[in-house]
TIMAR-439173 format. One record per residue (C-alpha): residue in three letters; x, y, z. Coordinates in steps of 0.02 Angstrom, whole numbers, padded with zeros to 5 digits, always signed. Example, Ala and Ser with C-alpha at 12.3 -4.5 7.8 and 13.67 -1.06 7.14 Angstrom:
ALA+00615-00225+00390 SER+00684-00053+00357 
end
This chain:
UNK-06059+07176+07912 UNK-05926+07197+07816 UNK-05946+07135+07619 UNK-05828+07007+07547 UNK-05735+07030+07377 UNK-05701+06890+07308 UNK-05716+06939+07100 UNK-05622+07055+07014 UNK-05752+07169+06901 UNK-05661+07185+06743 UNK-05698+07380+06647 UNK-05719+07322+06467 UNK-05647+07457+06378 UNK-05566+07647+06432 UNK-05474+07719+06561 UNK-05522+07597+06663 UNK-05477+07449+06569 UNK-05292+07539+06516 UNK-05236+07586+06717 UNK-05301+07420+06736 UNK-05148+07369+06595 UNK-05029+07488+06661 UNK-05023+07415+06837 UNK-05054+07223+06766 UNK-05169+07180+06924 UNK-05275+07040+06909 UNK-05343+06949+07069 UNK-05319+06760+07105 UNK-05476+06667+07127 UNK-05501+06577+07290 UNK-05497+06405+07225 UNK-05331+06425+07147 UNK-05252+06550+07285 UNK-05302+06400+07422 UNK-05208+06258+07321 UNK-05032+06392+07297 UNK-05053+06397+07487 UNK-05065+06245+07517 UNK-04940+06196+07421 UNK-04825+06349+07507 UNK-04863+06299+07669 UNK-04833+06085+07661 UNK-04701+06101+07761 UNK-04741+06177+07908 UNK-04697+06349+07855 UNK-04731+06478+08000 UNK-04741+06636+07887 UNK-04790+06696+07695 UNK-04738+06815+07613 UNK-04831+06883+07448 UNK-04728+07003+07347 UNK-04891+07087+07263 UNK-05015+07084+07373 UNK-05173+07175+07308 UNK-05332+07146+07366 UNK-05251+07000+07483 UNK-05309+06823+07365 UNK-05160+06710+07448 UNK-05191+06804+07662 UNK-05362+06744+07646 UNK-05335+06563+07588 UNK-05193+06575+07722 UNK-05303+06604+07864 UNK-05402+06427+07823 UNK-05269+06345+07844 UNK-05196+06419+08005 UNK-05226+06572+08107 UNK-05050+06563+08172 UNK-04958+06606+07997 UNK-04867+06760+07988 UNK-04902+06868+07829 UNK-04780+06975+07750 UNK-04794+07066+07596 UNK-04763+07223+07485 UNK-04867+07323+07384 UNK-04824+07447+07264 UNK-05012+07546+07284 UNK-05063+07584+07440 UNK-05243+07626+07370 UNK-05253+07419+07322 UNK-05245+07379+07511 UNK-05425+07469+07527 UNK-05488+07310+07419 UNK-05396+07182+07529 UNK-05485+07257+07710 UNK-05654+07268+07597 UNK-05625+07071+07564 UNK-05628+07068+07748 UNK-05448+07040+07784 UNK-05391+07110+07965 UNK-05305+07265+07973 UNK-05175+07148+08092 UNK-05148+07046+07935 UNK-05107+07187+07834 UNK-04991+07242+07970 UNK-04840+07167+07883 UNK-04857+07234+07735 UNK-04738+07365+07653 UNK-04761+07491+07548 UNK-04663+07502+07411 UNK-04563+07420+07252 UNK-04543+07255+07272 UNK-04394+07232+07147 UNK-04298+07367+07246 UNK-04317+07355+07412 UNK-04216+07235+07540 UNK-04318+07107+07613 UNK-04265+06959+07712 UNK-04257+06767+07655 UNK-04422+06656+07677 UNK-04478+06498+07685 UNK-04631+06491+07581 UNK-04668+06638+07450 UNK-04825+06651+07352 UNK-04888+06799+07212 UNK-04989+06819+07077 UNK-04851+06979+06996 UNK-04899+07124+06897 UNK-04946+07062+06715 UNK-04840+07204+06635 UNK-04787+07184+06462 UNK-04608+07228+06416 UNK-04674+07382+06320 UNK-04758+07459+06487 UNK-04588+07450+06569 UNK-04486+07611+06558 UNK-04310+07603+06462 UNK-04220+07631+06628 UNK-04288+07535+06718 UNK-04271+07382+06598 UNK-04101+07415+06591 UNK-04087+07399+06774 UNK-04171+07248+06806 UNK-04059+07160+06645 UNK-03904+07206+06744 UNK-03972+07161+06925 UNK-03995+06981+06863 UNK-03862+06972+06734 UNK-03729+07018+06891 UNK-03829+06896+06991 UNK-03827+06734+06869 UNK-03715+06773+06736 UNK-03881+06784+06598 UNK-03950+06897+06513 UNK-04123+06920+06486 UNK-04204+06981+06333 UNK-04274+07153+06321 UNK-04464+07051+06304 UNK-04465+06977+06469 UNK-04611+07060+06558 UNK-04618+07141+06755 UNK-04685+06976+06781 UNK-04531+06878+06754 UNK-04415+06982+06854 UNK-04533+06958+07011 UNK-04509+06772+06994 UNK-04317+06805+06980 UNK-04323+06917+07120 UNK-04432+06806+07221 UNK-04345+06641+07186 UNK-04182+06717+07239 UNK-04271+06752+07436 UNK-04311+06574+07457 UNK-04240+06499+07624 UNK-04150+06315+07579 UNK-04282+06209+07550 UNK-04426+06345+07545 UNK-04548+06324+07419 UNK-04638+06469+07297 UNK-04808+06476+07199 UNK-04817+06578+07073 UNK-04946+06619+06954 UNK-04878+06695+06775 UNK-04947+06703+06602 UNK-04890+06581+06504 UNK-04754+06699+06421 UNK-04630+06642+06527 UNK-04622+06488+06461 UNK-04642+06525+06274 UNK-04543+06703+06248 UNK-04386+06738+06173 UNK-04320+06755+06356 UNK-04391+06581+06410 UNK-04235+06475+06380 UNK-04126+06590+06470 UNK-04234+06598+06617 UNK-04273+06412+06642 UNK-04077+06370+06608 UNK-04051+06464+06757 UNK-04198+06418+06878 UNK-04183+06226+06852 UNK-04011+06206+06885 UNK-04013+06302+07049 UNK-04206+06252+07110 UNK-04311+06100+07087 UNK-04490+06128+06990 UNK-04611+06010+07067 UNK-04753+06042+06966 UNK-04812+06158+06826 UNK-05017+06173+06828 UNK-05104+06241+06686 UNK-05294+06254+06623 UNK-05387+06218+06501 UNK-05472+06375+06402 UNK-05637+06325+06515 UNK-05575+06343+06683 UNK-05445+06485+06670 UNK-05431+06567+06833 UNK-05476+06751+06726 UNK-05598+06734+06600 UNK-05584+06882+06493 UNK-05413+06922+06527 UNK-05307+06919+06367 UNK-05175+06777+06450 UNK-05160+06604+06460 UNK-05105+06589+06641 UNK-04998+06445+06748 UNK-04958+06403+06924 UNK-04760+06343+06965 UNK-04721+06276+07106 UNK-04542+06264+07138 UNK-04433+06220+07284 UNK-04251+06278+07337 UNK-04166+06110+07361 UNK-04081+05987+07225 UNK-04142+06005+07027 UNK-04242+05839+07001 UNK-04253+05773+06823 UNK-04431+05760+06830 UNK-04596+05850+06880 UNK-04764+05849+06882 UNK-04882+05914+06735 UNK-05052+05961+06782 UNK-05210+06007+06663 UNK-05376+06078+06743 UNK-05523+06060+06663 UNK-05647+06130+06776 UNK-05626+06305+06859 UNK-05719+06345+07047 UNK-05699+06182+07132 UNK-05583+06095+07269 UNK-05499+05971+07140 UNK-05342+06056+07169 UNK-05326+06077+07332 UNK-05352+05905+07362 UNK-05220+05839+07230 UNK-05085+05965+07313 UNK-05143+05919+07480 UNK-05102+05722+07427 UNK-04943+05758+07373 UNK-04942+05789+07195 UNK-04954+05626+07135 UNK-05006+05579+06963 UNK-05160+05502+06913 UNK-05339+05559+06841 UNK-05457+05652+06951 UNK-05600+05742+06964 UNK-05576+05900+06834 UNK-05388+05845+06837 UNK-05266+05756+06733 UNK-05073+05747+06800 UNK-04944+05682+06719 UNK-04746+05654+06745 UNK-04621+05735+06638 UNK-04442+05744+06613 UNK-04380+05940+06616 UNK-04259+05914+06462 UNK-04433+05867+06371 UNK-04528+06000+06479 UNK-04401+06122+06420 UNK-04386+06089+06260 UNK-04584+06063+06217 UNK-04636+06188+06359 UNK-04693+06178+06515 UNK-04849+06274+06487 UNK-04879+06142+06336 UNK-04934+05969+06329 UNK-04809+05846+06322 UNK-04773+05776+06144 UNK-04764+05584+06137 UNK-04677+05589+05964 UNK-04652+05701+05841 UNK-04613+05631+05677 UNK-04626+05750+05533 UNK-04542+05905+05427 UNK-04535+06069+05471 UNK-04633+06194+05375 UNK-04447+06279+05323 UNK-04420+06114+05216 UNK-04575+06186+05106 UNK-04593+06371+05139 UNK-04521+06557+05190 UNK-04609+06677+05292 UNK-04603+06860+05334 UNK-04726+06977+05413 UNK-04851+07083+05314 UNK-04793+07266+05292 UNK-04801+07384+05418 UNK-04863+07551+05354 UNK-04826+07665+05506 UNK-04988+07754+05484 UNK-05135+07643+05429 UNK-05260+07777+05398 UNK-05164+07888+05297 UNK-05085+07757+05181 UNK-05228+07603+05192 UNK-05397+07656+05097 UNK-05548+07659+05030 UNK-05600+07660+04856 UNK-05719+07818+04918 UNK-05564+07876+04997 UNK-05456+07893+04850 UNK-05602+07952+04753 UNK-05638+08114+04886 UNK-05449+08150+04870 UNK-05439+08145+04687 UNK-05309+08005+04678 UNK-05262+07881+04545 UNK-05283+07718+04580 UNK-05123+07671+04493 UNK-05015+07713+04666 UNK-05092+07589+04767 UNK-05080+07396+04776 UNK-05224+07284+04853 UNK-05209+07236+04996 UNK-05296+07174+05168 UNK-05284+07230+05354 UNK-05372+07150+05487 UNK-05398+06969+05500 UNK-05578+06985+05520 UNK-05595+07032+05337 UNK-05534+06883+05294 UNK-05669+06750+05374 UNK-05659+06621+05234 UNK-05497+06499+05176 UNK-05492+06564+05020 UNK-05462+06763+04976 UNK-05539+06798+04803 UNK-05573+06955+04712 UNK-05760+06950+04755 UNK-05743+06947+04935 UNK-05623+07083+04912 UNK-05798+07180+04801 UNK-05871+07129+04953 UNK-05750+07228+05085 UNK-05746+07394+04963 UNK-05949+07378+04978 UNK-05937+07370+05170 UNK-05810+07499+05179 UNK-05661+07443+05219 UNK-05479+07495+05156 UNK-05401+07374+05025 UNK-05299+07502+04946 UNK-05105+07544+05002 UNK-05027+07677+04931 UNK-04842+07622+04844 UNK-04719+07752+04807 UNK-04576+07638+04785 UNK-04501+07704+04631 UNK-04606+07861+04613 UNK-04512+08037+04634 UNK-04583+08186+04686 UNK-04589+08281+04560 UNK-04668+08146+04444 UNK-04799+08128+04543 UNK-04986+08206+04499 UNK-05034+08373+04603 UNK-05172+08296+04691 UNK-05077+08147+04748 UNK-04944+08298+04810 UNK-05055+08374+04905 UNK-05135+08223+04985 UNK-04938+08217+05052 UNK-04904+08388+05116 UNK-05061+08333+05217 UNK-04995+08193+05298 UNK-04836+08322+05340 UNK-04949+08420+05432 UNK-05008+08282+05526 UNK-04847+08253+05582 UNK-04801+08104+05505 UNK-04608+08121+05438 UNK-04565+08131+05632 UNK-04644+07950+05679 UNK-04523+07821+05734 UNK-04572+07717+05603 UNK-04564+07831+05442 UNK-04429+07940+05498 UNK-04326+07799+05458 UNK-04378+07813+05277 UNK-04299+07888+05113 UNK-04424+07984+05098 UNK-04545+07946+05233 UNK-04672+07894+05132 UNK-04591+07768+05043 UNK-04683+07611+05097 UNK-04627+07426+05123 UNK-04650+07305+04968 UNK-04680+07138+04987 UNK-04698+07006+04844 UNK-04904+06933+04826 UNK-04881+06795+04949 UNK-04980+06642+04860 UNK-05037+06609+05051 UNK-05069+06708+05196 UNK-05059+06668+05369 UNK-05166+06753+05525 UNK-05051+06723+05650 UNK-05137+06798+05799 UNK-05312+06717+05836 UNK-05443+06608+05905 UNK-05497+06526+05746 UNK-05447+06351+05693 UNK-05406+06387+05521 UNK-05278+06500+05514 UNK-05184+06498+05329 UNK-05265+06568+05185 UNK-05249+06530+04983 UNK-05210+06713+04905 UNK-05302+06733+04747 UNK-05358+06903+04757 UNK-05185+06940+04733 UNK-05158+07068+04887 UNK-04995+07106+05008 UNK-05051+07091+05184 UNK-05030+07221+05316 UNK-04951+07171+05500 UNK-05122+07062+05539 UNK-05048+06918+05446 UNK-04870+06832+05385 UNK-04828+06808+05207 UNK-04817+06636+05167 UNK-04681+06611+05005 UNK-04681+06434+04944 UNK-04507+06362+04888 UNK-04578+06304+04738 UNK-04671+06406+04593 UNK-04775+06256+04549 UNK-04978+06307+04564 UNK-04973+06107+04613 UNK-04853+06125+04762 UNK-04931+06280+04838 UNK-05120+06197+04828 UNK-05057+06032+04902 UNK-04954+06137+05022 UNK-05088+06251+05071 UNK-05197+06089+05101 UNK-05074+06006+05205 UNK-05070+06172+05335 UNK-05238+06177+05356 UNK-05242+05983+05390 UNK-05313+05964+05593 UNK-05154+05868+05617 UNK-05036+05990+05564 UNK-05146+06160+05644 UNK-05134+06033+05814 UNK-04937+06076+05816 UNK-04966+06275+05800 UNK-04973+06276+05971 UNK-04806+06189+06021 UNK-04735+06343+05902 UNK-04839+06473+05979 UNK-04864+06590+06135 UNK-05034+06563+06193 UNK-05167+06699+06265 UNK-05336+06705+06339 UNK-05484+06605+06250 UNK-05386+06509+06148 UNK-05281+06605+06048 UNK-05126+06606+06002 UNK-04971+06719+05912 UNK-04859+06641+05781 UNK-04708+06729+05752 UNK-04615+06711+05592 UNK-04473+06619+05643 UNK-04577+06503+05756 UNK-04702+06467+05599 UNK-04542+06405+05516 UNK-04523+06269+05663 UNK-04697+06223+05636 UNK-04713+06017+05587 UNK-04790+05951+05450 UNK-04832+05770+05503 UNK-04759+05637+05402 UNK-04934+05538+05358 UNK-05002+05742+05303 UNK-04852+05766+05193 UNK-04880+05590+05117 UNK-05043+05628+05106 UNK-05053+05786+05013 UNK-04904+05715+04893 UNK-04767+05829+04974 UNK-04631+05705+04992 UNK-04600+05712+04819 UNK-04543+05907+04807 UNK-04427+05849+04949 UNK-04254+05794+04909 UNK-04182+05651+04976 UNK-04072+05717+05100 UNK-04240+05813+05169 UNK-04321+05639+05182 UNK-04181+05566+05275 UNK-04168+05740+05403 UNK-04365+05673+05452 UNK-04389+05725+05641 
end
């Protein structure tokens, strides 16, 4: 008897885990691969087509529904099709599947298309072949995408663009798609030549891959007239029928069991983000009224210029060429940074010393702290992309003491801290510059961003990942908003000027 696979066994850690990254294949769980069908299928589709087929997720929940559907498909690796026949799937089913690269390869329209693409992160994509797919869809809509779209996104280009009229796709994507750089160029384009009938996404609970660093979505999208509205769907619970029912009724709106669905204009979809909750009102200032941010420094080599006390000890080096500073956000577990929990981190170990040249020459400089250099040219390190862009490469990147620090990649709730060890942060966190000097203003200010109300909005500004967590980019914390009742609360409104009062959102 043949055994069914129906779970993907995630490697934790090694080779494994990285070919695992490098070919971004993660299976769809049955109970959300039968609801894309069904959605696919609704009207009365005769064949599916699955651009990345794998271990065959969407041909199995196919076959409940009919044994009559034609499946098509393309796979890059032949070697995945061995898990699709172990799940059990007929070799006659896999009979229309091709071989090959899906974004290259000419393939006929269809009238329902469903995938779960390659999670590949812009950086796994070779150079040329980035530049390829930018020009394939810039020729074919006029846009260009930014160089951070992921594989992903061009499979949903790609696939959109081999709908029949009136054919309807399923995708599931990480959540990137709706929150990158790229995301306003790409949704531009879709909803003014397709019509998005619903966006589905999950709550943290019921994602359809726990332990998968992504925050994932279903959209289902038809060719035929943009509508001004769609449906907005949160799951709560993961494993069940909930929604395969809802799609199987028609989308409607409504609480149900492990489901809440909403309606939603796309300007506000598009604007708040369609893998976001919809925001009812939004009255407040944004954190660029208050503050500046920039991103901790980026040393190029962490473990030659980031160190120990012990470290500079066993090398014979002066501690008057490094600055404090802190690394890794996990150091940092409390709201407030003081000198003793830096004691604390030199006790355990860890680096809070960065060596700072700025300013020094070479030839001042003492013969040990020479020699600690010539070793870091043997290492190779004046030919890394990073410092061979220095004069001289080990010149590092100064950064003002930011009175607050911000740990803008994580799963904890409180994510700004109060500064008063005094350090620069490295790339784990942003520097947070007050506009005012006043002690008063950055405590009240460093109050009101760790208020619930205001750490609520971080993720309207943010891209969201597995778990939870989420990345704040500099420019995106500066959007952040500061509700009006925290800045009144927290005595804010008067450092504002009266024009800023009056520009309220």
């Amino acid at each position: 008897m043949t055994k069914l696979v129906y779970h993907q066994k995630l490697p934790r850690g090694g080779r494994a885990r990285e070919g695992l990254r490098e070919k971004g294949q993660f299976w769809t769980p049955p109970w959300v691969a039968k609801a894309m069908v069904a959605y696919a299928l609704a009207e009365g589709a005769v064949s599916l087509f699955d651009p990345a087929v794998g271990a065959g997720a969407f041909f199995r929940a196919a076959r409940t529904f009919s044994r009559d559907i034609k499946l098509r498909g393309v796979e890059l690796y032949e070697n995945a099709l061995e898990a699709a026949r172990e799940a059990g799937i007929a070799q006659s089913d896999l009979a229309g599947v091709r071989i090959g690269d899906f974004l290259q390869m000419p393939l006929e329209c269809c009238p329902a298309i469903i995938g779960n693409p390659p999670y590949l992160r812009h950086h796994r994509i070779s150079k040329k072949k980035k530049v390829f797919l930018q020009n394939a869809f810039l020729k074919q809509s006029g846009i260009k995408l930014d160089g951070r779209a992921g594989l992903h996104v061009y499979f949903l280009i790609h696939a959109l663009r081999l709908l029949e009229e009136n054919g309807r796709l399923a995708f599931i994507l990480p959540a990137d798609v709706c929150e990158g750089v790229f995301s306003s160029a790409l949704f531009t384009w879709l909803t003014r030549n397709y019509c998005i009938d619903a966006v589905i996404t999950f709550d943290a609970s019921a994602t359809p891959f726990p332990g998968v660093d992504t925050n994932p979505i279903v959209l289902l999208v038809r060719k035929a007239q943009p509508a001004s509205t769609f449906k907005w769907c949160l799951c709560h619970r993961e494993g069940q029928d909930d929604l395969v029912r809802w799609v199987e009724r028609g989308l409607r709106c409504g609480k149900y069991n492990g489901l809440e669905v909403f309606q939603r204009s796309v300007d506000e979809g598009l604007g708040t983000g369609l893998s976001r909750a919809p925001l009812t009102k939004r009255e407040g200032y944004p954190f660029s009224k208050f503050a500046r941010t920039m991103r901790g420094i980026a040393t190029g080599e962490n473990d030659f210029f980031f160190l120990t006390r012990q470290q500079i000890s066993d090398a014979n080096l002066s501690e008057e060429y490094f600055v404090r500073a802190v690394g890794r956000t996990r150091d940092v577990p409390e709201e407030i940074l003081d000198k003793a929990q830096l004691d604390r981190l030199d006790a355990a170990g860890r680096p809070t010393f960065l060596l700072s040249l700025a300013g020094h020459a070479m030839p001042t400089l003492p013969g040990s702290l020479k020699r600690y250099l010539t070793r870091g040219v043997r290492m190779g390190l004046p030919n890394r992309a990073l410092l061979r862009q220095r004069k001289p490469w080990y010149r590092m990147e100064s950064r003002p003491v930011p009175p607050i620090l911000f740990a803008y990649l994580g799963r904890r709730n409180t994510r700004f801290i109060r500064n008063c060890a005094g350090v620069v942060p490295l790339t784990g966190f942003l520097c947070v510059y007050p506009l005012s000097t006043s002690r008063h203003f950055t405590d009240s200010l460093f109050g009101a961003l760790n208020d619930p109300r205001t750490l609520a909005n971080l993720s309207y500004v943010g891209k969201s990942y597995g778990g939870g967590a989420l990345k704040v980019e500099p420019r995106a914390l500066e959007r952040l908003i500061l509700p009006s009742a925290v800045v009144r609360a927290y005595g804010l409104e008067q450092f504002l000027s009266a024009q800023q009062v009056e520009l309220a959102l």
